[in-house]
C-alpha positions in Angstrom: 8.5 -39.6 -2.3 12.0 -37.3 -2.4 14.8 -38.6 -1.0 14.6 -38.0 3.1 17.5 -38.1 5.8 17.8 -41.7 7.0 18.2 -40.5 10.8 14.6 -38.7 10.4 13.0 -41.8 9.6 14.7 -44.0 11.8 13.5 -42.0 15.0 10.0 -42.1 13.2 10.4 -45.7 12.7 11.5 -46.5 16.4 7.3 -44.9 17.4 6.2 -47.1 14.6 8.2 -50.3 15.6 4.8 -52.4 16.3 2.1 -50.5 13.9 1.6 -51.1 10.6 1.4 -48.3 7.8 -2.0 -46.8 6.2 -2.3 -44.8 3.7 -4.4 -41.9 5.3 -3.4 -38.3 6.2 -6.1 -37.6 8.5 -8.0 -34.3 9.7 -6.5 -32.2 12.3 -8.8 -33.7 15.0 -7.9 -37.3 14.1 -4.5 -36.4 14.2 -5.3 -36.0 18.0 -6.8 -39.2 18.5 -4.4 -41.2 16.6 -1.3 -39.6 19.1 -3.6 -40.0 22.2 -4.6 -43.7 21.2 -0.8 -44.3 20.7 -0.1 -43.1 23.9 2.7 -40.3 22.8 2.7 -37.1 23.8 3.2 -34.1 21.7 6.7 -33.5 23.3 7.8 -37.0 22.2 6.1 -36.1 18.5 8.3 -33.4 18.7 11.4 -35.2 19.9 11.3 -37.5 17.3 10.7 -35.2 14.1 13.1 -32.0 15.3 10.8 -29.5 15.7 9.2 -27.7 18.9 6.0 -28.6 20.9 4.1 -25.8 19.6 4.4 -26.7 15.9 2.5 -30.2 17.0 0.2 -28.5 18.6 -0.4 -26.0 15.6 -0.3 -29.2 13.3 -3.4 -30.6 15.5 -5.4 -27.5 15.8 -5.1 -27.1 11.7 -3.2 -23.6 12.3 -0.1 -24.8 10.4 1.1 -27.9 8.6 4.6 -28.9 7.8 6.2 -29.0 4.6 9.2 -30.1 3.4 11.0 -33.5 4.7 8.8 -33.4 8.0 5.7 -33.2 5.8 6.9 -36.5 4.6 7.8 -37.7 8.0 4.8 -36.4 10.1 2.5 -38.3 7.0 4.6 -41.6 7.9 3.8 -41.4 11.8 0.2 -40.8 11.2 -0.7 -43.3 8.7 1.2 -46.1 10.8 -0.8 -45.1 13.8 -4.1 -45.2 12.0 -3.4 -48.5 10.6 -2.6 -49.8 14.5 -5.5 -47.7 15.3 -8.5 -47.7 13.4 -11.4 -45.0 13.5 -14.7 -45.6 14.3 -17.2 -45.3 11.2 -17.8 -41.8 11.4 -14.6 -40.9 12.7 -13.0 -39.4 9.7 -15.7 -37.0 9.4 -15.0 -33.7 11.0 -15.2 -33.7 14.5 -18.1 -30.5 15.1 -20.2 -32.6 17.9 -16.2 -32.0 20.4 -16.7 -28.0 19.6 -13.1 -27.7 17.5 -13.9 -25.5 15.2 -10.7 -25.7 12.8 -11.8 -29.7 11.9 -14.5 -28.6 9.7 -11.9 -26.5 8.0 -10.0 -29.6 7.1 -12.3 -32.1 5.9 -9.7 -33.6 3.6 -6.5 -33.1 4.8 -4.0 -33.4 1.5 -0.4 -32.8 1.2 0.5 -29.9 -0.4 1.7 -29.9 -4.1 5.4 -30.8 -5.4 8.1 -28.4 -4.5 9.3 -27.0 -7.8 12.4 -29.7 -7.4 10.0 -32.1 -7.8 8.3 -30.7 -10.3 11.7 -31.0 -12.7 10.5 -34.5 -14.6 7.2 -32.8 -16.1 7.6 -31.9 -19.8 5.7 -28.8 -18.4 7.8 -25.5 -20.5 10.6 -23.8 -17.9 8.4 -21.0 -16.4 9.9 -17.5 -16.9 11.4 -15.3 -15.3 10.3 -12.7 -13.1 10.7 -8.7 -13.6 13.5 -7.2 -12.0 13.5 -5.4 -8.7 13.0 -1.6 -9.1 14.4 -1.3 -5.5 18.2 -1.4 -4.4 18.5 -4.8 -3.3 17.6 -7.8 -3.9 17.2 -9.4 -7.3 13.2 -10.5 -7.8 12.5 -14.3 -8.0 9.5 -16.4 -7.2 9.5 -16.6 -3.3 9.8 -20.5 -2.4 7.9 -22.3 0.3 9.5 -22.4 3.5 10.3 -25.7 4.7 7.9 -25.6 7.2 5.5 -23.5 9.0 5.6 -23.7 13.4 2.5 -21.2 14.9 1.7 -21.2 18.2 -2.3 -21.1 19.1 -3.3 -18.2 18.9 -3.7 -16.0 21.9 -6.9 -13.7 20.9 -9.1 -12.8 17.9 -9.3 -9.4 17.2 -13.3 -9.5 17.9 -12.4 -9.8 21.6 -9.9 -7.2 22.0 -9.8 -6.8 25.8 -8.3 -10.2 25.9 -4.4 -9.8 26.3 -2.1 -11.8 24.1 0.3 -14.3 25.0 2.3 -17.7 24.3 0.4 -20.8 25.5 4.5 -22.1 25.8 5.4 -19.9 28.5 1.7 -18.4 29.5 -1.2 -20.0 31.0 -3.7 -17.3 29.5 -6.5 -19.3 27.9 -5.9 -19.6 23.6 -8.6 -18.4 21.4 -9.1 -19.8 18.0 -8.6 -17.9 15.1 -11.3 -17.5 12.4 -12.7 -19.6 9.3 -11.1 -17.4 7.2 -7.5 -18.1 5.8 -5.7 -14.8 6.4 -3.5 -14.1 3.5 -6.1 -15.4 0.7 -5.9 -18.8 -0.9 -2.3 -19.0 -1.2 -0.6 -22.1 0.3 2.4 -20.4 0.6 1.5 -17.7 2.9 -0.6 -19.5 5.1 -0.3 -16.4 8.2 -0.6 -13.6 6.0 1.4 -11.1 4.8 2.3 -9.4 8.1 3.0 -9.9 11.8 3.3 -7.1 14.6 5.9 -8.8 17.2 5.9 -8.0 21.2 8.6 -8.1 23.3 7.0 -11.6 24.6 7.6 -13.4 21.5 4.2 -13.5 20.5 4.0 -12.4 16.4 0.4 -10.7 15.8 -0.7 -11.8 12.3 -3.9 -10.8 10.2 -7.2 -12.4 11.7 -5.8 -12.7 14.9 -3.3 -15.5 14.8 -0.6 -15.0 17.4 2.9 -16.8 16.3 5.5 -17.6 18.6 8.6 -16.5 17.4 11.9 -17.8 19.8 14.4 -15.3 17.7 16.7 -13.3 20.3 19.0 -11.3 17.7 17.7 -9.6 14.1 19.3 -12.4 12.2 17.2 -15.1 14.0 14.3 -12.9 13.5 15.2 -13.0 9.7 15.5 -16.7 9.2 12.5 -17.6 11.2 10.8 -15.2 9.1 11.5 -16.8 6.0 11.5 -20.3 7.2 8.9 -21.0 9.6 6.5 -18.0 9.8 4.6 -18.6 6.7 4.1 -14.3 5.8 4.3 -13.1 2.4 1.7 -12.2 0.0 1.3 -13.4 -3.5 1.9 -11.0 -6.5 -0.7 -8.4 -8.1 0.5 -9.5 -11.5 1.1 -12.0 -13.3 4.5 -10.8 -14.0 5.4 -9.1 -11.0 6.6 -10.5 -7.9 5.4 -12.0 -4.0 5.4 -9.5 -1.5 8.3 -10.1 1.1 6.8 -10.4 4.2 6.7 -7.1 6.7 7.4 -7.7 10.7 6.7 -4.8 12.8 8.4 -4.5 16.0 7.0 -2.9 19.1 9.5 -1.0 21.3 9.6 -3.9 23.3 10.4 -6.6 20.8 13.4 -3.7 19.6 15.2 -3.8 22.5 14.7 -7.8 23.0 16.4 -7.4 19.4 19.8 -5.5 20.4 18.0 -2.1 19.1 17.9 1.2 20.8 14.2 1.9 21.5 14.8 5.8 20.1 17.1 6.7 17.2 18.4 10.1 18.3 20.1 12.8 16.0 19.3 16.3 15.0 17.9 15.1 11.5 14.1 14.5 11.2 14.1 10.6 12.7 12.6 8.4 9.8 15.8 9.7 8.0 18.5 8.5 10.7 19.8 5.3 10.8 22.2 2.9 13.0 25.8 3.6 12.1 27.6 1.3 10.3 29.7 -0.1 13.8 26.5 -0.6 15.6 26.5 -4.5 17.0 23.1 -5.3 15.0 24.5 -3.9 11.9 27.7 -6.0 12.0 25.4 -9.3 13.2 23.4 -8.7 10.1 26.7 -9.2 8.1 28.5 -11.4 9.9 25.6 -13.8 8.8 25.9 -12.7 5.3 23.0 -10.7 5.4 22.7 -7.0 3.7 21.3 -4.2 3.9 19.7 -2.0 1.1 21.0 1.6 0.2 18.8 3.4 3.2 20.5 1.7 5.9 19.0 0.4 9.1 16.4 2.9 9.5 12.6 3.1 10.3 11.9 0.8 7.5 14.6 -1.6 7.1 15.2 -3.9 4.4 17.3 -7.0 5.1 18.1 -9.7 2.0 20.5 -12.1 0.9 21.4 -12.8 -3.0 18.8 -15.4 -4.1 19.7 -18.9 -4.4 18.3 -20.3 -7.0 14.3 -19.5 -7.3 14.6 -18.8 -3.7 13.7 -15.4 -2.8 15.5 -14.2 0.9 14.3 -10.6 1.8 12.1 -9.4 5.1 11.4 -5.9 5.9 11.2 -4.6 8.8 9.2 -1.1 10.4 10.2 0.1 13.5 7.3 1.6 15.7 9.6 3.5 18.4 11.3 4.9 15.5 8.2 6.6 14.1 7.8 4.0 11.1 4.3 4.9 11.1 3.6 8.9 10.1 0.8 10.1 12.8 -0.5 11.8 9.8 -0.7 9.0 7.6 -1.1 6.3 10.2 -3.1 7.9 12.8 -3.4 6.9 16.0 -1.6 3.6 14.8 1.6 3.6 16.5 -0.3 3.4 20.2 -2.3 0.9 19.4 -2.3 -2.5 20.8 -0.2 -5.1 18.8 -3.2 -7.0 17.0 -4.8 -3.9 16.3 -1.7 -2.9 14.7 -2.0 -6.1 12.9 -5.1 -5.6 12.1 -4.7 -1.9 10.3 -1.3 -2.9 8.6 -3.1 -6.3 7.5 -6.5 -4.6 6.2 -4.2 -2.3 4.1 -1.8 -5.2 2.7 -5.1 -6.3 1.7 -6.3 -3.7 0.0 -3.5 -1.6 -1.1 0.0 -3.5 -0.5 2.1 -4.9 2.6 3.5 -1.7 3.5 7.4 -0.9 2.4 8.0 2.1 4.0 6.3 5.3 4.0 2.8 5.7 2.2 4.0 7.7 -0.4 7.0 4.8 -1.0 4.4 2.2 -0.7 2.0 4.4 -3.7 5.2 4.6 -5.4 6.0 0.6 -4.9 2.2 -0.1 -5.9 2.6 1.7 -9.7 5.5 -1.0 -10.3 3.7 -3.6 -8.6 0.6 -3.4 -10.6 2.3 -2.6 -14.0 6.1 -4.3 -13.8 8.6 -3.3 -15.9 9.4 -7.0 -17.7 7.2 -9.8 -18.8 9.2 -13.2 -19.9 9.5 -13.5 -23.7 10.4 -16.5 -25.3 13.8 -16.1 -27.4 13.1 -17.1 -31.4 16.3 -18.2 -32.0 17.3 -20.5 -28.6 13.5 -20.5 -27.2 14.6 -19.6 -23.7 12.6 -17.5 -21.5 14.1 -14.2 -21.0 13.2 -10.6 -19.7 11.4 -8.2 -22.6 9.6 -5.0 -21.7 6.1 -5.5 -20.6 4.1 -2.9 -22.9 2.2 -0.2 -20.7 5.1 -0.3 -18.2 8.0 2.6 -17.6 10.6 -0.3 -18.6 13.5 -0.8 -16.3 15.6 2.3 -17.1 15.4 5.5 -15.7 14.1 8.2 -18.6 15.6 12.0 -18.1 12.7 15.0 -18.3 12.4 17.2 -20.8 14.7 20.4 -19.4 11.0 22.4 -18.7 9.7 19.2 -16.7 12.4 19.1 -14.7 13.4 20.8 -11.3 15.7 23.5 -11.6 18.8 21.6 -9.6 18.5 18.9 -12.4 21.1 17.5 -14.2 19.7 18.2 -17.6 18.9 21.9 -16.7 22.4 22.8 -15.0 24.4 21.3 -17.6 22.4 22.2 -20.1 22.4 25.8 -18.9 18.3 25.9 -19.7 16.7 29.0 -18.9 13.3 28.6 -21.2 11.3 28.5 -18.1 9.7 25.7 -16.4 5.9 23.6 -16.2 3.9 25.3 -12.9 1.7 22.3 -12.9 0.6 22.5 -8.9 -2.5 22.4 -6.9 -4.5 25.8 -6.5 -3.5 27.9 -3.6 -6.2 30.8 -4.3 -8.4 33.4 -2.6 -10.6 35.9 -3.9 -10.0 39.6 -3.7 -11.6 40.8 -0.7 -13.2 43.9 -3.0 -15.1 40.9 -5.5 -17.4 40.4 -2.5 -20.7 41.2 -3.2 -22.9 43.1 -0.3 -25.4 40.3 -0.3 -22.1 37.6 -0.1 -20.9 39.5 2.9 -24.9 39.3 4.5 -25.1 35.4 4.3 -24.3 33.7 7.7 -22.2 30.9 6.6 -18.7 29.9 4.9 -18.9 26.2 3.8 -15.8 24.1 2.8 -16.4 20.9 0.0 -13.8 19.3 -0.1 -13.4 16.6 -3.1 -12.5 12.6 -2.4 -9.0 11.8 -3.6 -9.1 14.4 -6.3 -5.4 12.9 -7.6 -7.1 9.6 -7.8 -9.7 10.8 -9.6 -7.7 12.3 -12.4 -5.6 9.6 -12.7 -8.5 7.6 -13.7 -7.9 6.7 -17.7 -5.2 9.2 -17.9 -3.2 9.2 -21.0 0.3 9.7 -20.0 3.7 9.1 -21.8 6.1 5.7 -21.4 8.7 7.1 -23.7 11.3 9.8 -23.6 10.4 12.9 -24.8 11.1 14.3 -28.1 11.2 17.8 -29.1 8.7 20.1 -31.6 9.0 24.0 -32.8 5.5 25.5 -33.5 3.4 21.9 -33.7 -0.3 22.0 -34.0 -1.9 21.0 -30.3 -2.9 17.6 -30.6 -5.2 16.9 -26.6 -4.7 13.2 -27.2 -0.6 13.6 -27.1 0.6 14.1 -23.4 3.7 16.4 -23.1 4.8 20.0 -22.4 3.8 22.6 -24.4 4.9 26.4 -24.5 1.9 28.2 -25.6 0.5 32.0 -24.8 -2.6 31.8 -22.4 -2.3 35.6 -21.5 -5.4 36.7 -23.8 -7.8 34.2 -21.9 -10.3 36.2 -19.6 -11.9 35.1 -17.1 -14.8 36.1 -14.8 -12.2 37.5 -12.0 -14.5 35.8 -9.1 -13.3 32.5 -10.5 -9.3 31.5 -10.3 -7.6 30.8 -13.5 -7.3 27.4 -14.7 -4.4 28.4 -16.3 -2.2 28.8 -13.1 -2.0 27.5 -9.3 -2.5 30.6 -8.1 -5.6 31.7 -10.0 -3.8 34.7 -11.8 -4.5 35.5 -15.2 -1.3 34.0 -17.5 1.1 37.1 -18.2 2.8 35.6 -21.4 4.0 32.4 -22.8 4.3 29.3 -20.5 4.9 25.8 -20.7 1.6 24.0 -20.2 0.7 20.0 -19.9 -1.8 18.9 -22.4 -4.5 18.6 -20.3 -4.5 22.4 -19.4 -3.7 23.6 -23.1 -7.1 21.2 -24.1 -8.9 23.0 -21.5 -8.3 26.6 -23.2 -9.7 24.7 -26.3 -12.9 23.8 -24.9 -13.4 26.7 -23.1 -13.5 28.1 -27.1 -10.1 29.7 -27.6 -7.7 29.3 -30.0 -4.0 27.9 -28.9 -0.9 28.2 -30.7 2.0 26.4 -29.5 5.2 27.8 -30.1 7.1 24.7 -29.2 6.8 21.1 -27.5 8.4 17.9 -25.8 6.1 15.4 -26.5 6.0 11.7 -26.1 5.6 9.0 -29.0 4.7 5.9 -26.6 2.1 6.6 -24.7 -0.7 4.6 -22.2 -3.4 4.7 -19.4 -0.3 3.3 -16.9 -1.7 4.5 -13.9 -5.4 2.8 -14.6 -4.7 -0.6 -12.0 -3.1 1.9 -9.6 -6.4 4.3 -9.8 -8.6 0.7 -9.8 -7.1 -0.8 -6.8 -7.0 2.3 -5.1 -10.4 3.5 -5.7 -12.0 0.2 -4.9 -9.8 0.0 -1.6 -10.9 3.4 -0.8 -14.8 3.0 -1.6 -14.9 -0.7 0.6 -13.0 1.0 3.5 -15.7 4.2 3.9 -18.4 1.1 3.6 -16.9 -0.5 6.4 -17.0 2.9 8.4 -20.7 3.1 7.4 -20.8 5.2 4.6 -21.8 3.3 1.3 -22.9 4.2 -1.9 -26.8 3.6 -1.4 -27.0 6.5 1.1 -29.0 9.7 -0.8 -27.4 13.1 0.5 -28.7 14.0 3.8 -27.7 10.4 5.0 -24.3 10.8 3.6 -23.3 13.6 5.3 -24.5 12.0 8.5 -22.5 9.1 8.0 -19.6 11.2 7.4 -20.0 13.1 10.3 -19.6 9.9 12.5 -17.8 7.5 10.4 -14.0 8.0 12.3 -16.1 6.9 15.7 -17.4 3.7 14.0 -14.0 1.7 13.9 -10.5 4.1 15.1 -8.2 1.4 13.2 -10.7 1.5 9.6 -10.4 5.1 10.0 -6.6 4.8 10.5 -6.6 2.1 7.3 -8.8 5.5 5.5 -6.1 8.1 5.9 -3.2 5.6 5.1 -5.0 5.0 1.8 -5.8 8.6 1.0 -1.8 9.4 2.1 -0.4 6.9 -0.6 -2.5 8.7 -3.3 -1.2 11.7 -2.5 2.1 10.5 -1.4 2.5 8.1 -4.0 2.0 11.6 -6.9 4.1 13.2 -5.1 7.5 10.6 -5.2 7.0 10.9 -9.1 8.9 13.9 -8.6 10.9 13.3 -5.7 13.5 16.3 -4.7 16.8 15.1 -3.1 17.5 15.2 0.1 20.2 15.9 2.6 22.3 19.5 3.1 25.2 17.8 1.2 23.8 17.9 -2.1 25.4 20.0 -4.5 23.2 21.4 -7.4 23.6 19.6 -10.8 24.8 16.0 -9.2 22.4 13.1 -10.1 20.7 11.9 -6.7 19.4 8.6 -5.8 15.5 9.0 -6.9 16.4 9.9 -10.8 17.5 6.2 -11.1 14.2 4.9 -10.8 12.0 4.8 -14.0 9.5 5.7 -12.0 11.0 9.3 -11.6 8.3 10.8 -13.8 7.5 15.1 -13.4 6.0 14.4 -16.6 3.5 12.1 -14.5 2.9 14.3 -11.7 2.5 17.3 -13.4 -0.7 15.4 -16.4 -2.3 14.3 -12.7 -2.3 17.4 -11.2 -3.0 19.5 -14.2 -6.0 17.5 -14.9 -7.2 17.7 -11.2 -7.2 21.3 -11.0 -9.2 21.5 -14.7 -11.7 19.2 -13.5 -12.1 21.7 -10.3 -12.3 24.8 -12.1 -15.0 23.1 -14.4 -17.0 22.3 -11.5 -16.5 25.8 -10.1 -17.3 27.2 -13.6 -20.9 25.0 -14.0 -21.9 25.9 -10.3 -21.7 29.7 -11.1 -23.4 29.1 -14.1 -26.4 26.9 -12.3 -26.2 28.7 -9.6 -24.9 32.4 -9.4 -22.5 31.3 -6.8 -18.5 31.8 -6.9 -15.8 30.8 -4.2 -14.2 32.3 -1.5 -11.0 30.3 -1.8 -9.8 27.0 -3.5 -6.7 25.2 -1.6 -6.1 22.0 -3.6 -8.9 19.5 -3.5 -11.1 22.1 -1.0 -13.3 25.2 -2.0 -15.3 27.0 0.1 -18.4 29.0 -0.5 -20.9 31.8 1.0 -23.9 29.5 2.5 -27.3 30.7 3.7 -27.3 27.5 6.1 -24.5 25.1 7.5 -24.7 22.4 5.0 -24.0 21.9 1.4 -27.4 20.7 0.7 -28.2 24.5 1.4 -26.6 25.7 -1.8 -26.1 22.7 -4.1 -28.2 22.7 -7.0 -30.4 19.9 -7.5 -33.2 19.2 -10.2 -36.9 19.3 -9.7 -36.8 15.5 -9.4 -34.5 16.5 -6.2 -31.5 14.5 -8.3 -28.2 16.4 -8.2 -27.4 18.8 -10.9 -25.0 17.5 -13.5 -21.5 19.5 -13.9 -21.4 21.0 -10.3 -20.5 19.3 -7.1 -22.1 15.9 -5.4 -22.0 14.9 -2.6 -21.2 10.6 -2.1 -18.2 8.5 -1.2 -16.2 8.2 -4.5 -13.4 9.3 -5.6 -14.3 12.5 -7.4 -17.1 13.7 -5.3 -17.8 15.6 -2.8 -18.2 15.6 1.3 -18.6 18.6 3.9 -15.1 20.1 4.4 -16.1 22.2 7.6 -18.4 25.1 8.5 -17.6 28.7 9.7 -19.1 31.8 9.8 -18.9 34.1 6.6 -17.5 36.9 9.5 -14.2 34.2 10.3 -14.0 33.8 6.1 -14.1 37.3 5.7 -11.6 38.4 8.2 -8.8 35.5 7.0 -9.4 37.0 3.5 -8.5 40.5 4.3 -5.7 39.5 6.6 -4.4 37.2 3.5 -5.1 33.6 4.4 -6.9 30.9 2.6 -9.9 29.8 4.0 -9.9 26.8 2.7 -7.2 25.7 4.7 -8.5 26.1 8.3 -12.2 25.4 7.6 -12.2 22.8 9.3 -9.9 24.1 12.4 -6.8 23.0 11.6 -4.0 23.2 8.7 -5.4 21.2 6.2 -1.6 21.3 4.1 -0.1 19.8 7.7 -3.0 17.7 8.3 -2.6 16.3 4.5 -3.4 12.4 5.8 -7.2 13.9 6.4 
């Protein structure tokens, strides 16, 4: 047992003066009945061991359990009691025949393992370090327990959501247990998950409907009860990455309780405004030695001290008044009830990771959390564990572009004074001449939109990509299995002129030499033509680095349409039924749907982040080129492969079928029908199986589900007036609607 304070014990002692000790740390419900026998109330419990009533009462229920010296403490008072008095025979059995449903939870109630203080004396190796942060902030070291954990019951489960919430301490609405299931995982350390919506009230929403009560009246309270007493965090997603800090959202309510305004107001867009530096919750924060990272105290704010130690000491924070939550990539989100909120945020911690800002920042954050940058390495020559690159990773240092991969304000193109042209990797943005129509096109009823599932996602799937800077090559030989840029003459390609080019976003034929990613130049090769690079900046190190990012995203994509009803066991006609209804099956699984498609797109996208703000001046380094995982390179290998792999399916369907599109916008084409559903012009074998090459239809990543119907009269008119089709099919804008 560690050294405890003296006055702790003594005021434990003084409720054990005429009891004699045990050796037993009982189950939650005998906790109970060992206090109740004694004849102390929880209040005096309390008293005597420095906490408040609510953490007994979370002890008893099996909702929290102390740590630290009160673990120690709290395991005196009980086994002195259950010496005094003893248990019937079956008393240490969990107690299901009184209805408490948490006892059978705890059959054996056993203190949690050594702190790593204790842990000093084992001849175990000194663990190593973890990577460093790729954020501005704080440094990254194993989160340490908190010293103890203090929930309050819990006020509703989110399967009986017309309950409100409340605090049993200042409330008299009637508690409701939370679930078997440990939110959070196994994880001791986060026994409350990796999240908490908080209410004006106090009351801290967690995942599987837990309510904490949180007392904090200022930001810096907030902070430090976070990382003491809440238990929220969530454990790594490698083994040499680092925990998750743990996310509290506040409501409107709960900002203002706080000090906040309820609106930031400014003429900027609002998720880019912050507090000024002389606002009274900025100087709390350090006043109390707290910082803030780079961004400020905006939307998403990140609040850290230096760590002490293995002690990690970092919460985020999201804003809801403040528009933390994108309507398009958090739909419907921000309005909803505080455990529901939970309940989205907590489903997609799950899944994806505890959200750190926008989706596109959080698909950034995922990349680095799946593949950091640093793996220990033991020294030969001292046998100390220190930081070495973790092959497959970007390392920890920013990597400049190749002048044609970069953006034309770049550092290495203005000082450089590069004018050799640039990569035009994008998504298609093309519509068929009007005059291609053919008379018995123009005679069928229909226009019907296919739209493909995560089409980034899929291409990232076992994409080579490059890890190294790149080097530079005058007339190589194309090598497909090298990724880099190459300049190469496309012009003498034909294509049918029904179909777009695959050569360019916009579907025109190539009009001279052009720098290319590999994946488009390899495309040109197996279409049968011959390619002749004339130069090339190409990559030595290379690896599949987004494969765990396409993995966890695809499988958190694939279990979230099951949960909405659509699985992978449906045949066609079923599919598109589910589809149809799936956003009416559960509003906050459909919310968790479009955050995970937003952080794929969003998450390509912040690989080439543009700066921001109207001060920047054109050639000055901005604050996204520091990361290593400011990568055009990246971006443009996704996207190039994406649109080959959509101008192959558009290529087999007019093969296998005769038919050509209307219009391609991105991941969306849209074809003459004779009926209103894709099953009226996919082709499909005798045997009634889809046709291989073309579009299916099914809920994976790659495939295919109904975009929207028109008539071939609206498809027709919108082509000769010069839009795209493909982007209102479905009556909207599908580019400002991009969380759909």
């Amino acid at each position: 047992m560690t050294n405890q304070p003296p006055q702790l014990f003594n005021a434990i002692d003084s409720l054990l003066a005429a009891i004699d000790d045990g050796t037993v740390l009982p189950v939650p419900a005998e906790r109970v009945r060992l206090r109740e026998a004694a004849g102390l109330t929880p209040a005096a419990v309390a008293q005597a061991l420095g906490v408040r009533v609510p953490s007994i009462t979370a002890w008893e229920a099996g909702r929290a359990e102390p740590r630290g010296e009160r673990l120690e403490a709290y395991r005196r008072l009980l086994e002195g009691l259950a010496q005094r008095y003893p248990a019937p025979t079956s008393a240490t059995a969990p107690a299901t025949a009184t209805g408490r449903e948490d006892a059978g939870r705890h059959a054996v109630s056993r203190p949690p393992a050594p702190t790593q203080p204790q842990a000093k004396a084992s001849s175990a190796p000194t663990p190593p370090p973890t990577a460093p942060e790729t954020f501005s902030g704080p440094p990254a070291v194993p989160e340490a327990e908190p010293t103890e954990v203090v929930q309050a019951p819990a006020a509703r489960n989110l399967s009986q959501p017309s309950e409100p919430a409340g605090r049993p301490a200042v409330s008299s609405r009637r508690p409701v247990k939370r679930r078997a299931a440990a939110p959070g995982g196994t994880d001791p350390r986060f026994p409350h998950g990796p999240l908490a919506v908080l209410d004006g009230d106090g009351s801290a929403y967690g995942v599987d409907g837990i309510v904490l009560d949180c007392p904090a009246t200022t930001i810096v309270e907030l902070v430090e009860w976070t990382l003491r007493e809440s238990g929220l965090g969530a454990p790594k997603l490698n083994r040499y990455g680092k925990d998750s800090d743990p996310l509290i959202v506040l409501t409107a309510a709960a900002a203002v309780k706080l000090g906040l305004p309820e609106r930031l107001e400014g003429h900027e867009q609002r998720r880019s405004l912050r507090l000024p530096a002389d606002h009274p919750v900025v100087k709390q924060i350090s006043k109390a030695k707290w910082q803030l990272t780079q961004r400020g105290f905006g939307p998403w704010a990140r609040i850290y001290r230096k760590a002490q130690g293995r002690e990690r000491q970092c919460v985020q924070l999201a804003i809801l008044s403040w528009d933390a939550l994108d309507e398009r990539s958090w739909p419907g989100v921000a309005e909803m009830e505080p455990a529901d909120i939970a309940r989205v945020l907590g489903v997609y911690a799950q899944r994806v990771i505890t959200p750190r800002g926008s989706t596109a920042v959080s698909g950034l954050e995922l990349m680095t959390a799946l593949r950091p940058p640093t793996r220990a390495v033991q020294d030969p020559q001292t046998g100390n564990w220190v930081p070495g690159h973790n092959p497959g990773s970007l390392g920890t240092e920013p990597v400049d572009p190749a002048p044609p991969e970069a953006t034309a304000e770049h550092p290495v193109v203005v000082n450089s004074g590069w004018s050799g042209g640039f990569l035009n990797e994008e998504a298609y943005q093309w519509v068929r001449a009007v005059d291609l129509l053919s008379d018995e096109e123009c005679m069928l009823p229909f226009a019907v939109g296919l739209d493909l599932n995560t089409a980034f996602l899929a291409a990232a799937a076992r994409l080579t990509v490059g890890l190294s800077a790149p080097d530079h090559f005058h007339a190589p030989t194309f090598n497909p299995k090298i990724p880099g840029s190459w300049l190469v003459d496309l012009s003498h390609i034909e294509m049918d002129p029904r179909l777009p080019s695959p050569f360019t976003p916009d579907g025109t034929r190539p009009t001279g030499p052009a720098w290319y990613q590999t994946h488009t130049v390899a495309y040109a090769q197996e279409l049968g033509y011959d390619v002749h690079p004339i130069e090339a900046y190409l990559r030595r190190e290379t690896g599949a680095y987004l494969d765990p990012w396409h993995d966890r995203l695809k499988t958190a994509y694939v279990d979230t349409l099951a949960d909405l009803g659509v699985t992978r066991d449906l045949d066609d006609r079923q599919f598109l039924a589910a589809m149809e209804q799936h956003k009416q099956a559960d509003p906050a699984m459909a919310a968790v749907l479009a955050a995970i498609k937003a952080t794929v797109k969003g998450g390509v996208g912040k690989l080439r982040e543009r700066p921001q703000g109207k001060s920047y001046k054109e050639g000055e380094r901005w604050p996204a080129l520091e990361r290593p995982t400011w990568r055009p390179d990246i971006r443009a290998a996704v996207i190039s492969k994406a649109r080959v792999n959509m101008h192959r399916k558009l290529l087999n369907m007019s093969r296998m079928t005769g038919l050509f599109p209307l219009a391609v916008l991105s991941d969306c084409v849209v074809y003459p029908s004779p009926g209103d559903s894709p099953l009226d012009f996919l082709p499909y074998a005798a045997s009634g199986k889809p046709q291989p090459g073309g579009f299916r239809l099914g809920p994976t990543p790659g495939l295919a589900k109904l975009e929207g119907v028109q008539s071939m009269l609206w498809a027709v008119d919108l082509m000769e007036q010069g839009y795209n089709p493909a982007r209102h099919i479905k009556g909207g804008d599908a580019v400002l609607d991009e969380g759909e």
